[in-house]
N, C-alpha and C positions, 0 to 999 in steps of 0.2 A: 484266288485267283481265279476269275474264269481262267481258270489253267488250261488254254487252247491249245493246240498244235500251233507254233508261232514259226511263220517264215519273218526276216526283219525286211519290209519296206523301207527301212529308217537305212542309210545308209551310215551308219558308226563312222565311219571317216569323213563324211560330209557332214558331221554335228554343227561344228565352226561354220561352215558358211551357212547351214540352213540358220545359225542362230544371226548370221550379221546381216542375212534377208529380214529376218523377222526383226529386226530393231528397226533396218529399213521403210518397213511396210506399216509397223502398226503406228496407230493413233497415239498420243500423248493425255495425260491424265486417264481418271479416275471416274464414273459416270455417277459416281454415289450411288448412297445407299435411300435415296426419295427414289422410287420406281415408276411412278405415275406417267404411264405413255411406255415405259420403254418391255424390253421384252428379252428374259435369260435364256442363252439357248446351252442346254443338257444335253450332254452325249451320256449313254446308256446301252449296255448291251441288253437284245430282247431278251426276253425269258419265257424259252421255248415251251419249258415246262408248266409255268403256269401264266398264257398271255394275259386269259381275261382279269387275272386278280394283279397282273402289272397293271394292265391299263386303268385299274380302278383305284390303285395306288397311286398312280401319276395325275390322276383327276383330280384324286383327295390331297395330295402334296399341292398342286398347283392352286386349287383354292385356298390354301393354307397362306400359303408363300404370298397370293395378290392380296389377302386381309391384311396382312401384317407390313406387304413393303408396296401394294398401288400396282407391281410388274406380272406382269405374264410369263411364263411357262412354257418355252419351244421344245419340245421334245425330240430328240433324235435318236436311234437305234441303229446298232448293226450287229451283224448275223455272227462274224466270225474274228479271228484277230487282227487277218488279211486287211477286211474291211476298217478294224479300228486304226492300225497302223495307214492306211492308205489315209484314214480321215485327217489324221497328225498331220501326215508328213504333207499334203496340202494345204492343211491349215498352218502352218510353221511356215514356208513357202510364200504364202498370199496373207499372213498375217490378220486372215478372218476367218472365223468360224465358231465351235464350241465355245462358251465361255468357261462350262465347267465339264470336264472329262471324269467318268467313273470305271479304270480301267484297272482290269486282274491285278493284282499285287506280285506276281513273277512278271510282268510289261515292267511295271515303274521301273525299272533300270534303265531299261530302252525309252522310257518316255524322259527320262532324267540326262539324258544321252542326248538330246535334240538342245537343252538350255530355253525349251519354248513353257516352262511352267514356273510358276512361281514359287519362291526357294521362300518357306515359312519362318519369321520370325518373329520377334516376341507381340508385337503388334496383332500379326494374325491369329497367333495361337491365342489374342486373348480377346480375338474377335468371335471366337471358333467355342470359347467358353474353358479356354485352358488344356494344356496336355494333359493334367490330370482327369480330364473329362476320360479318358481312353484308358484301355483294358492295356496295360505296359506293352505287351507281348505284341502287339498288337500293329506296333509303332517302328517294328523290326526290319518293315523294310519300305519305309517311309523314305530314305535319301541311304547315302556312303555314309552318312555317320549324321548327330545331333546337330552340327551345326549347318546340314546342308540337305533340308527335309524338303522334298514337293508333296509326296502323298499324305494326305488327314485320311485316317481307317475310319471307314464307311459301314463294310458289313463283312462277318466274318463266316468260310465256309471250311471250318478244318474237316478231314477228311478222317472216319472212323470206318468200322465194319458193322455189318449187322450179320446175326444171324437167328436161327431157326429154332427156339426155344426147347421144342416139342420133338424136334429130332435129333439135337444134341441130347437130351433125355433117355432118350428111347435107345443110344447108342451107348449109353453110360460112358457122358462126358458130362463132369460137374460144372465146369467152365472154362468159358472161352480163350484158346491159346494164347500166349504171350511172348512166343516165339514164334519165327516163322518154321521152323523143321518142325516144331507143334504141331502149328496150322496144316500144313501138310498129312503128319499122320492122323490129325482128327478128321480129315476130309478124307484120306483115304476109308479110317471105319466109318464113317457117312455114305461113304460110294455104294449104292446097288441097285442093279435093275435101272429103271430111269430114274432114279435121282442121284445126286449128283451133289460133292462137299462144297464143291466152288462154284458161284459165278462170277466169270470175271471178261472185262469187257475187252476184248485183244484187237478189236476195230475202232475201239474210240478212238477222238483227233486228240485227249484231252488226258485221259486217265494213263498208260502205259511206261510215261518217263516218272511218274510220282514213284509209282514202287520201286524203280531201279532207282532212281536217286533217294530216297530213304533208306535202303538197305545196304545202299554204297555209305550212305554218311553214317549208318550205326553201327558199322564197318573199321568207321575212320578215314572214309574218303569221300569227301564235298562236293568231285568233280572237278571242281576249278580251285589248285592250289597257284593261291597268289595270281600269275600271269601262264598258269598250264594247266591246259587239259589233263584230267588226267580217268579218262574212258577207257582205256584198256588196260587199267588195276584191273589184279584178281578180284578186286571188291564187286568192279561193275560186271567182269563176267561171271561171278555166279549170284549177283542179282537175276540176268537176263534166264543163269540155265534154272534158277529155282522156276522163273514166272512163266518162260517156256514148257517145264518140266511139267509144270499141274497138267497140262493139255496130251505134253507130248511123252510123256516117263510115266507121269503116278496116274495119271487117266481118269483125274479128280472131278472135272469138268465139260462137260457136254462139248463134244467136238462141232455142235454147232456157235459155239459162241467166238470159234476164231472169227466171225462178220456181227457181234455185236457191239452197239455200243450201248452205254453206262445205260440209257433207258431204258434196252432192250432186256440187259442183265436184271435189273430191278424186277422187270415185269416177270421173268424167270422167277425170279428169288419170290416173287409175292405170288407165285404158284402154290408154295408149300411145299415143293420137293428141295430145296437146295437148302444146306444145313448154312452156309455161309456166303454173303454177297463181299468180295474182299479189299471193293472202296466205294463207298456213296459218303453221303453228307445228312445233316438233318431234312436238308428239301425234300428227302426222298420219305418220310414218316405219311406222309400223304397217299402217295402209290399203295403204301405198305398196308396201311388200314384199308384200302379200298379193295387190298385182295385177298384172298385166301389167309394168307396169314395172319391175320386183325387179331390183335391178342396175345399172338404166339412167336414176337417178334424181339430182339432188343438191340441196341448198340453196345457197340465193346471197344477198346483201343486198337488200335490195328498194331500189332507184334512189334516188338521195340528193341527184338536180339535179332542178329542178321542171320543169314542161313550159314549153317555148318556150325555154329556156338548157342551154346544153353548160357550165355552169358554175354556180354556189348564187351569186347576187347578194350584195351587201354585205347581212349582218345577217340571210341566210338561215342557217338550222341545219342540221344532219349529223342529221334527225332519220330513223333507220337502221328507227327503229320506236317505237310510242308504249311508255312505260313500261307494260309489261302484267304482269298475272300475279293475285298473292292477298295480301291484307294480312291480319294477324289482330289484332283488336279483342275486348281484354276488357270486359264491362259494367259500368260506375260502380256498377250497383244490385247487382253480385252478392254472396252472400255469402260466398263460395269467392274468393277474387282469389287468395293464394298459390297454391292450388291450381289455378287458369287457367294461371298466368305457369310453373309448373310442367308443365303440360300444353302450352302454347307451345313451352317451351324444348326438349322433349322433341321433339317434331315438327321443328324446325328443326335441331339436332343436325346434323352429318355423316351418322349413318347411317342414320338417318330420310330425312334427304335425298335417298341414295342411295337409298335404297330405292324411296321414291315419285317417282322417275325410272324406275327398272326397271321399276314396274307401270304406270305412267300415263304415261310423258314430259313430266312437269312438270319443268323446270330447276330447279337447286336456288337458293336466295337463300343459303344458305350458303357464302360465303368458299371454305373449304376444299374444299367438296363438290364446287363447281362445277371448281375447279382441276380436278381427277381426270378432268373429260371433256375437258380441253381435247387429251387422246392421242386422241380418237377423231375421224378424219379428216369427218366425217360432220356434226360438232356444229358444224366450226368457223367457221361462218359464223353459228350459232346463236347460237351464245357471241358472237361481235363483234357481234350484233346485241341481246345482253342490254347489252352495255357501250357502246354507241354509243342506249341507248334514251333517249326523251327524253320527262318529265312532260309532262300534258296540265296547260291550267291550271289552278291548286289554287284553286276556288272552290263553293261552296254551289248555285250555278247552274247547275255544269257536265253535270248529269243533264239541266236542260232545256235546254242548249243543244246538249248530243247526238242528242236528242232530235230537236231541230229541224233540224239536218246529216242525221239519217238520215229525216225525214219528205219534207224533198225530194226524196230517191231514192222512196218509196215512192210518192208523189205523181205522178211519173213514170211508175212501171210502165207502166202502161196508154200510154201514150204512145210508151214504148220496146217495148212489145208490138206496136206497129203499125210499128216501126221508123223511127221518126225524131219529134226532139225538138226546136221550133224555140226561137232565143234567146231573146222574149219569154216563154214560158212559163217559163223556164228564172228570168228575169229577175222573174217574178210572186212565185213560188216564194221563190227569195231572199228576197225584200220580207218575204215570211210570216216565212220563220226568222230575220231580222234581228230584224222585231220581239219572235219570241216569246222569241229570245235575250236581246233587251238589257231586255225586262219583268222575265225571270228572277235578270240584274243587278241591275237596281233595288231588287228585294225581298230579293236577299243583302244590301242594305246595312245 
C-alpha cells in the first residue's frame, strides 16, 4: 500500500448519497475500446524516490497503450493520501475525473466504501487476462469477499528488513532474528559508540502503525474484531512499548531518528554503521548499493513472534508483512471502461511487470512475472514476504483507524524527544485512539 498516514476525506456515512450523486451525474454507456481521438486519464501517486525513472515509465507505458489502442495517456499524480482521497471524493461528487485510480491497498476499503468503482466480474476478470493472472495472495484485499472485488493488484511492496552483513559478523550473529525480543537483543550487541542496531523511522507519516499492527496480529489481535476496536489489548500496548523501547529503554537506536523518515533511516543504514534497518521494501536496493554498504547488505523477514514469546500463541498469524502494494480501480462514471480494463490489462501483463521492477522496484502482482525473480538470491526473502503478507482489515473505517495507530506515535514525539515515555501517557493515548477507532466503526455500519 502506499501505506500513508490516512485522515478519511470520504465521509463513511455519506457513502449512499455520494453513490446516488454519482449515478446522477455520470454519462451512460461504455466509450469502447477503439481509442482513436479520445484520452485515459490515470491517477497515480508520485514517486518521490525515484521521479525521473517514473516519468520515463509513464512515457514508455503511454506509447505503448496509443500503438495498441489510437488513445492517449493523462497522467495525474498526488503527493499524499489527503490529496488522493480529496481526488475521490470530488470525483464521486461531479461524476468526472480519473478513469483509472492506482491506490495503496490498505485505501480499497475506503474507496470500496464511496460504491464509485467498479465491482469486477467475470467479464472483466477476463478482460484483465483472468484471476489466475495474479499472485493469489495478492487478491486479499481486492473487495469484502470474491464476490464483491473493485481492486486488480497492480504492484506489490511487502515490507522486509535489511540488515548489515558485515556487522552482524563481526558481532557473532549467524543470522538474522526471527523474533522480535531477538531483534532487540541482537541490536542491543550491535550497539556501540556511534553505531547503532536499529534504524527506524519514528517520524514517518507511513511506517509506525505497520509494526504495531503486525505484532498485535501475531499476538492474536487484528485491531478490528468484527464491529470493535480493539487498541487497547495488552497485544497493542506492548507493540507500542517494544517499538518505543529501542529509542527509549534498550537505546538500540540513534536518538536522532525520533524526526526521521523511512528515507532518512535508509540513508543511515547505507552509512554502514547500523547492523539493521527494521522496515523498507525492495525500492530501497537502489539507495543501498549507492552507499557504503554495496555488497555488504541483505533482506530478511521481519520477526513473525510478537514480543514477550519465542513462539506465535494460539490464533497468532505468520503476519511476514501487511498486504502492501497498489490496486487499480476503474471509475463507475467513466465513459471509457473497455478502454480502462484495456489499459489495466496492459500494465499488469508480464512484461509490463518486468519492466516496472527494472525502473522502480515494484514487485510484480503478476503470476508469471514474479516467478522469474524468484533466480535472483537477493529478492528472496522479498518474495516470501509478498506470499506470507497478510490483509489489514477490509473495512470503510480502516483509513481512521490508521490514522489513530499512527497519531499515538506522533503524539509521542515530543515525549520520545526528551527520551523517555512513561506508561500512563502511553495509556491516555490509547484511550484517544480506541475511541476515535471504534467511532470510525460505528459510522461504517
Amino acid at each position: 500500500m502506499r501505506n500513508r498516514k490516512m485522515r478519511s476525506a470520504v465521509a463513511l456515512a455519506g457513502a449512499t448519497a455520494l453513490a446516488v450523486t454519482l449515478a446522477a451525474c455520470a454519462g451512460d454507456g461504455d466509450g469502447g475500446s477503439d481509442g482513436a481521438g479520445k484520452t485515459l486519464d490515470v491517477l497515480i501517486a508520485a514517486n518521490t524516490q525515484y521521479p525521473q525513472e517514473q516519468q520515463e515509465w509513464q512515457k514508455s507505458i503511454a506509447e505503448k497503450f496509443k500503438s495498441q489502442t489510437g488513445a492517449e495517456v493523462k497522467w495525474e499524480t498526488f503527493a499524499s493520501a489527503s490529496d488522493e482521497l480529496t481526488k475521490i471524493q470530488t470525483s464521486v461528487v461531479s461524476g468526472s475525473g480519473p478513469d483509472v485510480y492506482a491506490v495503496g491497498t490498505t485505501f480499497t476499503p475506503t474507496a470500496y466504501s464511496t460504491k464509485a468503482f467498479v465491482t469486477l466480474g467475470d467479464k472483466e476478470w477476463k478482460q484483465l487476462g483472468g484471476k489466475e493472472k495474479f499472485i493469489p495472495s495478492s487478491l486479499g484485499i481486492s473487495g469484502p469477499d470474491e464476490q464483491h472485488q473493485i481492486g486488480i493488484p497492480w504492484v506489490g511492496r511487502p515490507f522486509v528488513m535489511v540488515y548489515n552483513t558485515e556487522l552482524l559478523t563481526a558481532a557473532g550473529i549467524d543470522k538474522p532474528a526471527t523474533t522480535w525480543d531477538e531483534l532487540t537483543q541482537q541490536a542491543k550487541r550491535l550497539t556501540k559508540g556511534d553505531q547503532y542496531g536499529l534504524a527506524v523511522a519514528y517520524k514517518d507519516n507511513f511506517d509506525p502503525w505497520k509494526f504495531i499492527w503486525g505484532m498485535a496480529a501475531q499476538a492474536g489481535n487484528p485491531i478490528v474484531d468484527g464491529k470493535t476496536a480493539r487498541i487497547q489489548d495488552p497485544a497493542v500496548r506492548a507493540a507500542y512499548q517494544t517499538y518505543f523501547g529501542w529509542l527509549t529503554t534498550d537505546k538500540v537506536v540513534n536518538p536522532a531518528a525520533v524526526g526521521w523518515s523511512n528515507s532518512q533511516a535508509i540513508a543511515e543504514f547505507a552509512k554502514g554503521r547500523t547492523g539493521y534497518m527494521a522496515l523498507t521494501s525492495a525500492l530501497a536496493a537502489k539507495s543501498l548499493d549507492a552507499g557504503a554498504v554495496k555488497g555488504k547488505w541483505e533482506f530478511a523477514l521481519l520477526p513473525t513472534v510478537p514480543p514477550g514469546a519465542t513462539a506465535r500463541p494460539a490464533g497468532g498469524v505468520e503476519a511476514a508483512s501487511i498486504l502492501s502494494g497498489d490496486n487499480l480501480l476503474v471509475a463507475d462514471y467513466s465513459k471509457n471502461k473497455d478502454l480502462a480494463f484495456e489499459f489495466v490489462k496492459l500494465i499488469t501483463d508480464q512484461d509490463a511487470q518486468l519492466d516496472i521492477y527494472r525502473r522502480l522496484g515494484q514487485l510484480p502482482s503478476n503470476a508469471a512475472a514474479a516467478q522469474t525473480l524468484l533466480s535472483d538470491p537477493k529478492l528472496k526473502a522479498v518474495v516470501e514476504a509478498q506470499h506470507k503478507s497478510v490483509a489489514t482489515p477490509f473495512t470503510g473505517a480502516w483509513a481512521d483507524i490508521q490514522l489513530a495507530l499512527t497519531n499515538t506515535v506522533v503524539q509521542s514525539i515530543p515525549d520520545l524527544s526528551k527520551g523517555a515515555l512513561d506508561g500512563a501517557q502511553l495509556d491516555g493515548r490509547l484511550t484517544t485512539a480506541q475511541k476515535a477507532a471504534q467511532s470510525a466503526l460505528d459510522r461504517a455500519k
